[in-house]
KEZARO-239562 format. One record per residue (C-alpha): z, y, x; residue in three letters. Coordinates in pm, whole numbers, plus 50000, padded with zeros to 5 digits. Layout:
% KEZARO-239562
ZYXALA...
//
This chain:
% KEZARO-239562
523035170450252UNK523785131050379UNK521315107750258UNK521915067350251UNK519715039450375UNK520165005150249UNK520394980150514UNK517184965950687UNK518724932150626UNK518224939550264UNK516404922450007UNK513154935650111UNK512574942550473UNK510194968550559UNK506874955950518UNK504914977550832UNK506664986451130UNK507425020351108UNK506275031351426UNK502445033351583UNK500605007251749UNK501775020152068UNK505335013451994UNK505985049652060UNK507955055451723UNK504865081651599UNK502045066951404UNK498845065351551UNK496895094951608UNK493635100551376UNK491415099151775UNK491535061151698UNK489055063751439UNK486975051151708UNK488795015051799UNK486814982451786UNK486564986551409UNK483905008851393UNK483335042151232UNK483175033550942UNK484915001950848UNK489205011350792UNK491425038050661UNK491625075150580UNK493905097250435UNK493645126050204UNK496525148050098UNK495775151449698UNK496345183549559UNK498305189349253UNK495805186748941UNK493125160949128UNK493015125149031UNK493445095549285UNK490205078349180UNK488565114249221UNK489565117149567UNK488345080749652UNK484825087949457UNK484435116249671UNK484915097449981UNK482625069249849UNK479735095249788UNK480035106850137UNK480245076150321UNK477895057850115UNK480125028750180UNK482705007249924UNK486085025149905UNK489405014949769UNK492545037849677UNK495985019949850UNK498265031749527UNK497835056349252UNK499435093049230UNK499875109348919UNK497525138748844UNK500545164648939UNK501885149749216UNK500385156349560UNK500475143549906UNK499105112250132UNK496925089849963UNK495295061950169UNK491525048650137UNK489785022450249UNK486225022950357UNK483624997350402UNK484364961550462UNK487904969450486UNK488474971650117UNK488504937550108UNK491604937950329UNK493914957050042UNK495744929949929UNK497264931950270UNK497384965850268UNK499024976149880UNK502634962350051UNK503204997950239UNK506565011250157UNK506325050050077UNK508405080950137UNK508775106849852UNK510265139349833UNK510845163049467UNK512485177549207UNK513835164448894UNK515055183448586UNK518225161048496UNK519275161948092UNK515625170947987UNK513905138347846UNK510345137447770UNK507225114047606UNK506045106747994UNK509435109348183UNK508165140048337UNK508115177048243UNK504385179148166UNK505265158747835UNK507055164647524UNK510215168947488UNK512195152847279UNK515775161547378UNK517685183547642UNK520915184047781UNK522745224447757UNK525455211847991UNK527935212548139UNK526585188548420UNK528165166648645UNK529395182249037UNK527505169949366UNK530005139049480UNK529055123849104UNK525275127749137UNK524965113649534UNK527245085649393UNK525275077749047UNK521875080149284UNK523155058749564UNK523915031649280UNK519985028649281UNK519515016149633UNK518624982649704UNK516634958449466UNK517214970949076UNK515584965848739UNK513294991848636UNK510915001348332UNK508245016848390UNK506975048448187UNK504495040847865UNK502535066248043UNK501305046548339UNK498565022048493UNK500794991948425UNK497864971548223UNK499064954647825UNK496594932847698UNK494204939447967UNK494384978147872UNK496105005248103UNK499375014947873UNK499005048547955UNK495615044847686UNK497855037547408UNK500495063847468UNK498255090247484UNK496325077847161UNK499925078846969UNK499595041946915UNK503445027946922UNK503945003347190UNK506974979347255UNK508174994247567UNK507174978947901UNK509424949648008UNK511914957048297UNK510604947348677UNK512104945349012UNK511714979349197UNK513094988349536UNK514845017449731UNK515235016850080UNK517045054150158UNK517775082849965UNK518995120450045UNK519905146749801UNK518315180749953UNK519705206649701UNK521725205049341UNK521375238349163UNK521655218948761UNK519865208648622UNK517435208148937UNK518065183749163UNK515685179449517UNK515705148949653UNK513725125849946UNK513255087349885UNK511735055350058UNK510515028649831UNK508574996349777UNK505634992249620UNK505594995649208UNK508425021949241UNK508615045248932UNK509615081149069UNK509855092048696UNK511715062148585UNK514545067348850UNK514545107448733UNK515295095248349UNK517915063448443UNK519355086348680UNK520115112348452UNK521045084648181UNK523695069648417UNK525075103648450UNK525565109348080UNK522845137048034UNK520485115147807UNK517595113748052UNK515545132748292UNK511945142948394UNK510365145448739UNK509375181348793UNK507495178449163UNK506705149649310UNK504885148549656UNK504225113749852UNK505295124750242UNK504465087650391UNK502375052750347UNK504445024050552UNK504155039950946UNK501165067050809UNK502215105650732UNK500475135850621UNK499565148050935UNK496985124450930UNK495435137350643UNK492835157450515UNK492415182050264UNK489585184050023UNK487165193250078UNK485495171550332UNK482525161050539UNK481365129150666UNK482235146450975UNK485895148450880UNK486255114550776UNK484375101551053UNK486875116451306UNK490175111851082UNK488865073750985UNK491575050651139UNK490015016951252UNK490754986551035UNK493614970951267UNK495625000451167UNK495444995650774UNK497434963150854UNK499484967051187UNK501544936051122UNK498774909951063UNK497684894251398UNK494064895651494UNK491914864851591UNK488734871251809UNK486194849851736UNK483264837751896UNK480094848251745UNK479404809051681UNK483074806151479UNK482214835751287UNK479214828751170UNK480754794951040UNK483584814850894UNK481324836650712UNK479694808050574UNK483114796750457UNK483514767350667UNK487034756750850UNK487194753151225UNK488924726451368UNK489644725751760UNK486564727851956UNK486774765852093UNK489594776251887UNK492564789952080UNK496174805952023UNK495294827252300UNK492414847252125UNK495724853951848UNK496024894351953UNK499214916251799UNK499654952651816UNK502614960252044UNK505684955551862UNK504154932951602UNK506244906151465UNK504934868751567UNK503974863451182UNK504394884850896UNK505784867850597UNK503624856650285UNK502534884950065UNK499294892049829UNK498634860049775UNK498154852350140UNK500394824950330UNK502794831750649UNK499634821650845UNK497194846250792UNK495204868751059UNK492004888051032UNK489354873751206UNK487254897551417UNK483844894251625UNK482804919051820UNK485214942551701UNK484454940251321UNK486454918451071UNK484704895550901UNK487254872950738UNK490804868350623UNK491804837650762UNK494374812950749UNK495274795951150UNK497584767951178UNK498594743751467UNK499804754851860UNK500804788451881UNK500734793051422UNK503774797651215UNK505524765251138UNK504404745550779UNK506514733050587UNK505834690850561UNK503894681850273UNK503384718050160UNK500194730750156UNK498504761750207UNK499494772849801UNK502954752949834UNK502114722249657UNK501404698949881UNK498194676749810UNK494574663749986UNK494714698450190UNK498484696450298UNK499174699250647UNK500384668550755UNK496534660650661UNK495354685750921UNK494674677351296UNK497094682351545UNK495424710451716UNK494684745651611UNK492754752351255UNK491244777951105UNK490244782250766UNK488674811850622UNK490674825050270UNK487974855250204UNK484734860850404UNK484734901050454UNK480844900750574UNK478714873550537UNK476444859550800UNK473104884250776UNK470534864450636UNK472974843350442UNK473134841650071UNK475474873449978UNK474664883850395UNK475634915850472UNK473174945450397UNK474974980250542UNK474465005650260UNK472235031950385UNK474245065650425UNK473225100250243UNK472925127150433UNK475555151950418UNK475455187350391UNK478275211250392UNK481405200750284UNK482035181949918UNK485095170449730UNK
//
């Protein structure tokens, strides 16, 4: 079967390059667990089985590691596949990190329509046939490339009110139905149409509904709806599953599968400070000249100059490092920076901290402190680590 790709030129370029650090066009191998990050500060995967909760698999690493951890994006309880997790300090990175475009592959059972959009939920209608040939479906499914509305289910973590709606829905409390968002589709490929089943493989941005595209799909064809029968997540931005690892796990395991923190965000550029910057950083001061230098900016080969705004963070941004370990999000500006807009400041609206205010040479300012000066109020104290025995999920 063909499969389409909407244009890179598109309205949302790819947000990690999707090749490893090496610029060999494979994604790193897990052996780098070992970089300058340390081992255990950055991200591992875990390929979720069908049944097991996201949050489950990221408790389980937590208990292990004894460390913070942080999910990068939900799957639903019968989907499987990669799921990413950040340990340690690097948490603190996800905004950074949630951007990952993702590659899915499935099944959807067009003409059946269901409570959750998906065929674990009740139905409520389902189309006998006859059903549309392959040309119609590849052209109906191609329609969904590119940059679309879509609703998400009333079954899912979008929050109402402050509440998760999937809460409601399952307590039979009637909800207006989530408003429409924008959601994006890089490529898809039809891999088999036996109707109603139709297998499919999809890249798309972050907030994508799988089970929203199964029911508008089938809608646009005139079948009423559909429901996503399998659902398994193949890739996370340049990461794939075989850099995963099934539960259960050891502290060994993750140890030697954790990928160092520079990995979880390939595309933001790294500034090595000097012990004396970061402890000034960490105390959430700005630097201004003195010992600051564009040539201490490092990129991963291939690595565009800057990556443009997202999670809150401006075109600026770099993690700053010392000795290996990242201990802020900053924000540099000035010889060798991305250019600023005149009388814009770092939030866009110009004011006391605009740039025009700043001094002509470089500046760095620190947007989140990752790990404190020691000793500082809010220092770092390492958790202690439990020791492991056996394996655990």
């Amino acid at each position: 079967m063909e499969s389409r790709v909407f244009p890179a030129g598109g309205p949302a370029g790819p947000v990690f390059p999707q090749s490893g650090p090496a610029g060999s066009g494979s994604p790193p191998s897990a052996e780098a667990g070992a970089e300058a990050g340390g081992p255990m500060t950055g991200l591992v995967f875990a390929d979720k089985p069908k049944g097991a909760g996201t949050f489950s698999l990221t408790r389980a690493v937590r208990k292990i590691v004894g460390l913070k951890t942080g999910h990068v994006g939900t799957l639903d309880p019968n989907a499987t596949g990669l799921v990413g997790i950040l340990v340690g300090s690097a948490v603190k990175l996800l905004p950074l990190v949630v951007g990952m475009e993702k590659v899915y592959s499935g099944t959807m059972r067009l003409g059946l329509v269901t409570d959750t959009l998906d065929v674990t939920g009740e139905t409520l209608s389902e189309h006998g046939g006859p059903f549309p040939e392959l040309p119609a479906v590849r052209e109906a499914l191609e329609a969904f490339l590119g940059t679309r509305p879509q609703r998400p289910p009333a079954f899912s973590a979008v929050k109402v009110g402050g509440r998760p709606s999937y809460r409601d829905a399952r307590a039979g409390r009637a909800a207006d139905p989530l408003p429409e968002r924008p959601a994006f589709m890089r490529s898809c490929e039809i891999l088999g149409w036996a109707p109603p089943l139709l297998n499919f493989r999809i890249g798309v941005g972050c907030g994508f509904y799988v089970r929203s595209l199964a029911n508008d799909l089938g809608a646009a064809l005139g079948l009423g709806g559909g429901a996503l029968q399998e659902l398994r997540r193949e890739s996370l931005g340049p990461f794939g599953l075989d850099l995963a690892l099934e539960p259960p796990f050891s502290l060994q395991d993750i140890s030697r599968a954790l990928l160092g923190f520079r990995h979880a965000v390939p595309d933001v550029p790294e500034y090595r400070a000097t012990p004396e910057e970061s402890a000034a950083l960490g105390r959430g001061g700005a630097l201004n000249g003195g010992t600051l230098s564009p040539e201490r900016i490092f990129r991963l080969p291939g690595q565009p100059d800057w990556p443009a705004p997202r999670g809150g963070y401006p075109a600026g941004t770099v993690v700053v490092t010392c000795g290996g370990r990242p201990v802020a999000i900053g924000e540099y500006s000035g010889p060798g920076g991305p250019p600023a807009p005149r009388g814009a400041g770092p939030d866009g609206n110009g004011g006391p901290d605009s740039y025009p205010s700043r001094p002509r040479g470089p500046f760095l300012r620190p947007l989140r402190v990752l790990q404190p000066p020691a000793g500082q109020p809010g220092g770092h104290q390492p958790a202690p680590r439990r020791a492991q025995t056996g394996r655990e999920t």
